[in-house]
C-alpha positions as CSV (number, residue, x, y, z in Angstrom):
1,X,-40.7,6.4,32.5
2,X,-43.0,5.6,35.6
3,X,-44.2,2.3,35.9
4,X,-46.8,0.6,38.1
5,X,-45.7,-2.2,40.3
6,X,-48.5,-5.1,41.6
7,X,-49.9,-4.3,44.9
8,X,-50.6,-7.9,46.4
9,X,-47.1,-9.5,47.3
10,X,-48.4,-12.4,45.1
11,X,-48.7,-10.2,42.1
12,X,-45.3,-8.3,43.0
13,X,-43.8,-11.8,43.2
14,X,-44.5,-12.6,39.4
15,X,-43.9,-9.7,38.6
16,X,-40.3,-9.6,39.5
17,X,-40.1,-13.2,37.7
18,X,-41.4,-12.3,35.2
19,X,-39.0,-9.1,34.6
20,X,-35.9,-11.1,35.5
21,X,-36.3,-13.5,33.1
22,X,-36.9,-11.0,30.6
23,X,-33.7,-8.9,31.7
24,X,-31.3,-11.5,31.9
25,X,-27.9,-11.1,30.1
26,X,-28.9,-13.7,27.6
27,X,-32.0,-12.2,26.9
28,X,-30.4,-8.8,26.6
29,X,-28.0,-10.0,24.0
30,X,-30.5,-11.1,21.6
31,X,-31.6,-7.6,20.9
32,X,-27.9,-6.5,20.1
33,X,-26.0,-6.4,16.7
34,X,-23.5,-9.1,16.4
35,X,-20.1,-8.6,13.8
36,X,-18.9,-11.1,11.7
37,X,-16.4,-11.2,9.0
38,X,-16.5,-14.6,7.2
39,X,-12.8,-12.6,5.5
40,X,-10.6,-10.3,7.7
41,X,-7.2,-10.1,4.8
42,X,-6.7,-10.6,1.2
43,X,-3.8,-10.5,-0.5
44,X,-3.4,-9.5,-4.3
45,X,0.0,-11.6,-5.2
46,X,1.7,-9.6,-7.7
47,X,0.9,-7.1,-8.9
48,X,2.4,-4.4,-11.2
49,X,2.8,-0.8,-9.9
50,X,-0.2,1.5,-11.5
51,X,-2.7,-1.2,-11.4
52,X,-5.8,-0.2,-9.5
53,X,-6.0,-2.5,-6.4
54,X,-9.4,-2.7,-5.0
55,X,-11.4,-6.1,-2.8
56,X,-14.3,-5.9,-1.5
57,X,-14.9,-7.4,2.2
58,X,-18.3,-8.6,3.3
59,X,-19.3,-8.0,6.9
60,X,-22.7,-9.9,7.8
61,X,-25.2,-9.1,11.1
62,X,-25.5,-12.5,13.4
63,X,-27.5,-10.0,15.8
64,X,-31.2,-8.8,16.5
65,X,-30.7,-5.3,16.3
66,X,-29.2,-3.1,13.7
67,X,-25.2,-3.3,13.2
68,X,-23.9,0.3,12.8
69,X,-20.3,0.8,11.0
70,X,-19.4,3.6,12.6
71,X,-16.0,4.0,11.1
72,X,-13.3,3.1,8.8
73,X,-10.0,3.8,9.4
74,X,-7.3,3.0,7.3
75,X,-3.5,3.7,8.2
76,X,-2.2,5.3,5.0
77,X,-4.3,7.9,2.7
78,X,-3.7,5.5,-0.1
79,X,-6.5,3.0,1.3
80,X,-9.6,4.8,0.0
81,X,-13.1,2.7,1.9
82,X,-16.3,2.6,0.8
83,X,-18.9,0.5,3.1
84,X,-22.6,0.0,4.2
85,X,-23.4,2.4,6.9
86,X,-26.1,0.3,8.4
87,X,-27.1,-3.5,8.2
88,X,-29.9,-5.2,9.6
89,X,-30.2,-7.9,11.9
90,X,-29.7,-11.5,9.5
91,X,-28.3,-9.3,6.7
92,X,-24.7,-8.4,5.6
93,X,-23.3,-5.5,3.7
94,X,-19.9,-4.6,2.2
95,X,-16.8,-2.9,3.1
96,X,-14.8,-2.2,-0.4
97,X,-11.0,-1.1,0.1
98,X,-9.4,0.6,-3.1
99,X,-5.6,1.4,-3.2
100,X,-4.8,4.2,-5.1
101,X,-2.5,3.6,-8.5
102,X,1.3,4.5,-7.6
103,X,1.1,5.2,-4.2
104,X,2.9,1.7,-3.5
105,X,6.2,-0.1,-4.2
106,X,7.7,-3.2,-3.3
107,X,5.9,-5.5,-0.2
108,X,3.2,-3.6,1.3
109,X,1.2,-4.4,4.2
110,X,-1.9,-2.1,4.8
111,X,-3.9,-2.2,8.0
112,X,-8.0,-0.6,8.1
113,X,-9.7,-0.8,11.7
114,X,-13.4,-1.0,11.7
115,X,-15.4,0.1,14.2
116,X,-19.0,-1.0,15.0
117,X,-21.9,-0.4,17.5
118,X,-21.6,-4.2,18.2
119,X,-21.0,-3.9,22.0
120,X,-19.0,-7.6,22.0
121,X,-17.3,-6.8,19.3
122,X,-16.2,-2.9,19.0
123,X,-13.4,-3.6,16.4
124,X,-11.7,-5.6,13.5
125,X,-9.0,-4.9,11.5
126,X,-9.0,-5.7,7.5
127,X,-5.5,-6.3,6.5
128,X,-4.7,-6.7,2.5
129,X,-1.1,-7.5,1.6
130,X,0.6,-8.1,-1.7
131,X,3.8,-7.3,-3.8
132,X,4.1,-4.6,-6.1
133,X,6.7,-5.5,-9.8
134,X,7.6,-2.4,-11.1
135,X,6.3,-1.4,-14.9
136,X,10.2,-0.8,-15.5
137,X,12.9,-2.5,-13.6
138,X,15.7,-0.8,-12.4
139,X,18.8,-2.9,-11.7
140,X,20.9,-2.6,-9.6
141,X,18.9,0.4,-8.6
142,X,18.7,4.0,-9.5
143,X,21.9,5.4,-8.1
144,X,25.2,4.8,-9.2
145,X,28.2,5.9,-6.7
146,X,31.4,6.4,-8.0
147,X,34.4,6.4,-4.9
148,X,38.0,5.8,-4.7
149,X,40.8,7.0,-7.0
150,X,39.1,8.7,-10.0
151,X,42.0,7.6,-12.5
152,X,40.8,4.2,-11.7
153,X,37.1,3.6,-11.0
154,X,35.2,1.2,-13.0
155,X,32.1,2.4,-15.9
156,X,29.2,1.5,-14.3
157,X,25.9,-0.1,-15.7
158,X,22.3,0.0,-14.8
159,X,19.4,-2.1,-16.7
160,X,16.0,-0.6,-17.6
161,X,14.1,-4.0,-17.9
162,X,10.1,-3.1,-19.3
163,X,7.3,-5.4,-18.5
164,X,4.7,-2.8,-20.3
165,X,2.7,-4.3,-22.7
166,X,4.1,-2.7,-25.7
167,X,7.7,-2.1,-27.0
168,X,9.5,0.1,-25.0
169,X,11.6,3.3,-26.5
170,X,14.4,5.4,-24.9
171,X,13.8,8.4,-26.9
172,X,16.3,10.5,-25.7
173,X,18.0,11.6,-22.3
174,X,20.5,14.2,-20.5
175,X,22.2,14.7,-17.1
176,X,22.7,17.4,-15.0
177,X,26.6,16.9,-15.0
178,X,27.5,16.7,-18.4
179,X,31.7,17.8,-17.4
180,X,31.6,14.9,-15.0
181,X,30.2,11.6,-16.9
182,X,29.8,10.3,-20.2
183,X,26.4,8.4,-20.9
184,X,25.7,5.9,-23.2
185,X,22.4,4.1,-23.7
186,X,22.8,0.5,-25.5
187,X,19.8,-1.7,-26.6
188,X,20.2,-5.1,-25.2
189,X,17.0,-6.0,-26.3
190,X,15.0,-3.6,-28.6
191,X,11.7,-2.8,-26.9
192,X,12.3,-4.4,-23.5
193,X,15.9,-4.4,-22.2
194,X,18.4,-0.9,-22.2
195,X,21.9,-0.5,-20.7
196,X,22.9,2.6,-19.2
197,X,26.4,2.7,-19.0
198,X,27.9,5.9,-17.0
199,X,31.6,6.9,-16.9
200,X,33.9,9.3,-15.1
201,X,35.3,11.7,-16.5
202,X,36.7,13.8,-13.5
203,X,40.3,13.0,-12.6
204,X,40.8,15.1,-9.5
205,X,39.8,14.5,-5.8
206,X,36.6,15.6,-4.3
207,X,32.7,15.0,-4.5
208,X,30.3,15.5,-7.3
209,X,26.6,14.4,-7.5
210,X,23.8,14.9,-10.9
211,X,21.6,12.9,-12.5
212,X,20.8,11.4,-15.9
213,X,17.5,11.7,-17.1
214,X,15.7,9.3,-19.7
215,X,12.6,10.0,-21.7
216,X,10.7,7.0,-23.1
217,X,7.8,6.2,-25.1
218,X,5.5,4.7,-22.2
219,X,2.8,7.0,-20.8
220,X,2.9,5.2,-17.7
221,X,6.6,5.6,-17.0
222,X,7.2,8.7,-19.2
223,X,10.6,9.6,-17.5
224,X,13.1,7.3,-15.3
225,X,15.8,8.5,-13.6
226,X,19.5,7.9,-12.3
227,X,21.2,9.6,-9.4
228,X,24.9,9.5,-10.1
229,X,27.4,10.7,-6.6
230,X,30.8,10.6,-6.6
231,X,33.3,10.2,-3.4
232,X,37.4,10.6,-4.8
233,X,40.1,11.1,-3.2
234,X,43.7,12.1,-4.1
235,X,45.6,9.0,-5.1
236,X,47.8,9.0,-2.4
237,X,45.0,8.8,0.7
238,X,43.5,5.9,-1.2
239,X,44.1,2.5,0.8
């Protein structure tokens, strides 16, 4: 754009005073967006797994010009965002993080960068942490290993401990290696506590591995299962 300067050195003289005043840095700044996040982490406790996870962040424009989110990027596909595109200056909008249900287990720490027009500020990063308690416990875990001299390994147990909030019911269940193990499913406590106790059956070296499956009552946990793997050796090469 062509402008028209002053002629008289007098008028060119205020001119340029006038403009630099008007330019200065600080005067610059006031026409720009300026970020701020009064919240930049939340954490949900516990919670358990299937439960739909969702916070909303506010993010609020300090500036004199519009504040432009221009993305949001979270690190795993679970984070699903949902934000104001645009705020104007001395307003604030939202940024709403949802987890989606079962794509999490134990501690989980999920990172989201944000990325604005806001020239002092190009980024922040939303962090929401928490700890997931599964519907159905598991303990010790869901694999059992068996290793040492078959004639002499122990029966081993493993727990199914509910936390749903109605009785739970193992209906039935089978394994993949029915030559190998026996299976027995005990009631500790009806409707919350089961005992799964496995045994060998195999009296010769070598390696095995299978599974037993469980059925249950629970729409949300429908089926739970339990690797079983096997390491024997012939009595003599055991220590």
């Amino acid at each position: 754009m062509n402008r028209r300067f002053p002629k008289t050195p007098v008028l060119l003289a205020l001119w340029l005073a006038t403009a630099a005043l008007l330019w200065t840095p600080a005067a610059l700044a006031k026409a720009q967006p300026e970020m701020v996040l009064p919240e930049t982490s939340h954490d949900f406790g516990q919670v358990f797994e299937g439960q739909p996870l969702s916070h909303t962040f506010v993010i609020q424009n300090k500036g004199k010009s519009a504040l432009k989110i221009e993305d949001v990027d979270p690190d795993c596909a679970c984070t699903v965002p949902r934000y104001d595109k645009t705020i104007p200056p001395g307003r604030q909008g939202e940024i709403t993080l949802t987890i989606k249900p079962y794509s999490l287990m134990y501690h989980f720490r999920k990172k989201t960068v944000v990325r604005t027009n806001d020239p002092e500020q190009p980024e922040a990063v939303l962090m929401v942490t928490g700890s997931i308690q599964p519907l159905i416990e598991i303990q010790p875990g869901h694999v059992i290993r068996f290793r040492g001299d078959p004639r002499e390994v122990k029966p081993a147990q493993v727990r199914f401990i509910s936390h749903l909030s109605t009785p739970l019911e193992i209906r039935e269940w089978r394994t993949s290696i029915p030559d190998r193990i026996e299976v027995q499913i005990k009631a500790e406590e009806p409707g919350r506590v089961y005992v799964l106790e496995v045994k060998n059956r195999s009296r010769e070296g070598g390696r095995y591995a299978g599974f037993v499956e469980l059925f249950t009552n629970s729409k949300e946990r429908p089926r739970l299962l339990v690797r079983v793997i096997a390491t024997f050796y012939p009595p003599a090469a055991v220590p």
